[in-house]
N, C-alpha and C positions, 0 to 999 in steps of 0.2 A: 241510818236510812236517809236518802239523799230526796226532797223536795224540791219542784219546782213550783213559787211562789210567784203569782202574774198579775201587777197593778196597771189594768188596762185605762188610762187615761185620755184624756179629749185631744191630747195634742203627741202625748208621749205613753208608749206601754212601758211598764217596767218589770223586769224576772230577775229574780233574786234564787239563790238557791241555797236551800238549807239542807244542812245535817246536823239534826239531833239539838234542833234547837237555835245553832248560828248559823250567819249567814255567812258565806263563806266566798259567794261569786256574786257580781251584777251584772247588768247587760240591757241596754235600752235598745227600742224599737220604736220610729215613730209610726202610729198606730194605722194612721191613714194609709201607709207604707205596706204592711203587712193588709191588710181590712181590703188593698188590692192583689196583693200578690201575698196568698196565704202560703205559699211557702217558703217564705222569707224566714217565718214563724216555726215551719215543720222544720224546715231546716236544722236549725238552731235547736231543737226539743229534739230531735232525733242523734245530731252529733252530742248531744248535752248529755245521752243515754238517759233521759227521760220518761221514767215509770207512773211515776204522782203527780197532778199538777191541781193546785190550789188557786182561786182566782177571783175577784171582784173586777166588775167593769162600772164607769159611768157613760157607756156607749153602747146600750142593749142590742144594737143592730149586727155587732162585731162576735155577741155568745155562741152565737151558732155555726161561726166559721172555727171560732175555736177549741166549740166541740168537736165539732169533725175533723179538725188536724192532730187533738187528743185521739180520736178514734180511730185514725189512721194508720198513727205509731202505738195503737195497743196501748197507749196508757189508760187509766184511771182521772176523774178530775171529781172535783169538789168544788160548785159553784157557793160562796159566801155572799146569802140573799138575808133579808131582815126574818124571811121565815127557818132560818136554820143559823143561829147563829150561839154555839154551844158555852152557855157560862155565864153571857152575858144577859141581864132582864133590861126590858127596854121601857121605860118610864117614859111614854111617849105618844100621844095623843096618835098619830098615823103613823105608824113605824114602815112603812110602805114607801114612806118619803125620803128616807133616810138614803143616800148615797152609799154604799156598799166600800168604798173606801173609809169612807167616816165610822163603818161600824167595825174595819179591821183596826185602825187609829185606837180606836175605844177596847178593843181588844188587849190591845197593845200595852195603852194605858194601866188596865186594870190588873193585867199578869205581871208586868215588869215592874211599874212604880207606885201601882196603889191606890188606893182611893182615899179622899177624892184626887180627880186628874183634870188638867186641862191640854187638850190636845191642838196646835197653833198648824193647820198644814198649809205651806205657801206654794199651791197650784195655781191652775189657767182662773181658779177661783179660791180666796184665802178663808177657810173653815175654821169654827172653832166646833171641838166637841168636848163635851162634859159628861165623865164620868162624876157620878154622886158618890158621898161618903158611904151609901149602902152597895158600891159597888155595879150600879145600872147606867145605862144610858140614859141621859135629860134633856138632851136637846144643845143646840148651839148655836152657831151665827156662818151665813154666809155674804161675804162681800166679795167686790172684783177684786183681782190676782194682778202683781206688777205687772204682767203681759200684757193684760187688757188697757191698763193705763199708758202704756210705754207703745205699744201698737194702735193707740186712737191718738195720741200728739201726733207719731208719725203720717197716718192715714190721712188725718183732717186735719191737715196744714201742708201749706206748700212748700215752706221752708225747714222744716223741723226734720231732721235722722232719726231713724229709727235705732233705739237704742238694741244694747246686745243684755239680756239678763246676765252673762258673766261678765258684764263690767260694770258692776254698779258701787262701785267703790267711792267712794267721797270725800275731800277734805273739805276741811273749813265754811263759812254758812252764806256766802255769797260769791257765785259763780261766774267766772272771768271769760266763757265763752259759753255759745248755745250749747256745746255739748255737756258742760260743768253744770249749768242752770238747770238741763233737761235732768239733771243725774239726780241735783241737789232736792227738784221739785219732787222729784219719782222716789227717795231714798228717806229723806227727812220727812215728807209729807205723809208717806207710805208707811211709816213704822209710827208717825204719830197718830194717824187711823189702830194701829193694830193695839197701841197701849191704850187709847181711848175703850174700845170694844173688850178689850182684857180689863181693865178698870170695872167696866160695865159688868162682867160676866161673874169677877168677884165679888163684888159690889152683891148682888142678886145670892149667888152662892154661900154665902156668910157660913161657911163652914168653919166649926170651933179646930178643924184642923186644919194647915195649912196645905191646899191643894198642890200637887208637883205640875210644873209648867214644861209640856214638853211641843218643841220648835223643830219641823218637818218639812218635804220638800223642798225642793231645789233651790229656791232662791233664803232656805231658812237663815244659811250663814251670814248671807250679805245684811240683809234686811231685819231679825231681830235681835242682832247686838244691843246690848243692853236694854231691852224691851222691859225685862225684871230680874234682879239678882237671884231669882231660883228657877230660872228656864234653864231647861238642858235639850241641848242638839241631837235630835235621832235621827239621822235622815233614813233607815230604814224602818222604821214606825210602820208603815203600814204591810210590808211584806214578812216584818217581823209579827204581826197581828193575825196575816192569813195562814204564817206557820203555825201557831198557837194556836188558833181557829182549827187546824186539821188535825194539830195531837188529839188536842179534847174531843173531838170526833171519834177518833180512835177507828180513820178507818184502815183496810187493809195492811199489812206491815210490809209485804213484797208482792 
């Protein structure tokens, strides 16, 4: 059975589609794109032959256009909110608070590699979430996303280019033009924030077993090389999370 999986994010939506567990297709949207012209969206779901659609938003304003273009084409949807979120317990003072992508991450987490997990996702904002050794949600960290940094040098200077996220490539530790400086300052500085905060999050976690480090979103390749010899790259982490999220639901089949 064929899923479609919808990681509605601030800057970018992301659809993935599963069958029977893998992912099998992708397909971005940027959000603002679609949140005006909703059938950018139906489009795509309708040629997609689109029955199921699974979904977490960090943009609540955007739920209701995408219900009604699910409702259009007759499908079925399954909104992944902090109050239905099937398997996982959430050890968590206001669980209310939790970003809806962060709870498919933790999802993700705890079906595929186990607990305990640490979940690293590098968005418009860079997340960490923490599955426990008992398997629940604990809480995490949120700090600014290379975008935010890479798009405030450009903005507030008058000389400085705005970098592109697909070229944040690096060599060597001092930079022979603004553009090499801007890279070196954003890439080296940027991943040494993220092993600080990873230090931190172990550090606190002192589990007797060794937690799996798992590195997501877009910018994860560039930016946490070598962050820890036991990170591994998912870049589907979180749509793999909301396919998971809708087995254990266990709803409709066709």
């Amino acid at each position: 059975m064929k899923i479609t999986c919808i990681d509605i994010g601030n800057t970018h939506t992301h659809l993935a589609e599963s069958e029977n567990g893998t992912i099998v297709s992708t397909h971005d949207l940027r959000t603002k794109d679609w949140e005006k012209q909703p059938e950018l969206l139906k489009r795509y779901l309708s040629e997609n032959g689109t029955r199921h659609v699974v979904y977490c938003s960090v943009v609540p304003n955007v739920c209701t256009i995408l219900e009604t273009v699910v409702h259009d084409i007759s499908a079925t949807a399954y909104h992944l909110t902090h109050k239905d979120v099937p398997g996982l317990p959430i050890a968590y003072p206001q669980p209310s608070e939790i970003g809806q992508d962060r709870l498919a991450n933790a999802v993700c987490a705890q079906a595929f590699y186990g607990s305990p997990s640490i979940v690293i996702d590098m968005g418009t904002a860079v997340t960490f979430d923490i599955v426990d050794a008992d398997g629940a949600y604990a809480g995490g960290i949120i700090a600014p996303g290379v975008a935010v940094m890479t798009n405030y040098l450009h903005e507030q200077t008058a000389l400085l280019p705005k970098l592109s996220e697909d070229d944040l490539v690096v060599k060597g530790g001092i930079g022979k033009s603004t553009l090499d400086a801007m890279k070196l300052g954003c890439v080296i500085g940027f991943s040494g924030m993220i092993r600080a905060l990873l230090d931190s999050v172990l550090t606190e976690l002192n589990s007797p077993t060794e937690p799996t480090i798992i590195g997501t979103g877009g910018t994860a390749q560039f930016l946490l090389n070598n962050i820890h010899p036991r990170l591994i790259i998912d870049k589907e982490t979180t749509v793999r999370g909301l396919a998971e999220a809708w087995r254990r639901k266990n709803l409709p089949q066709s």
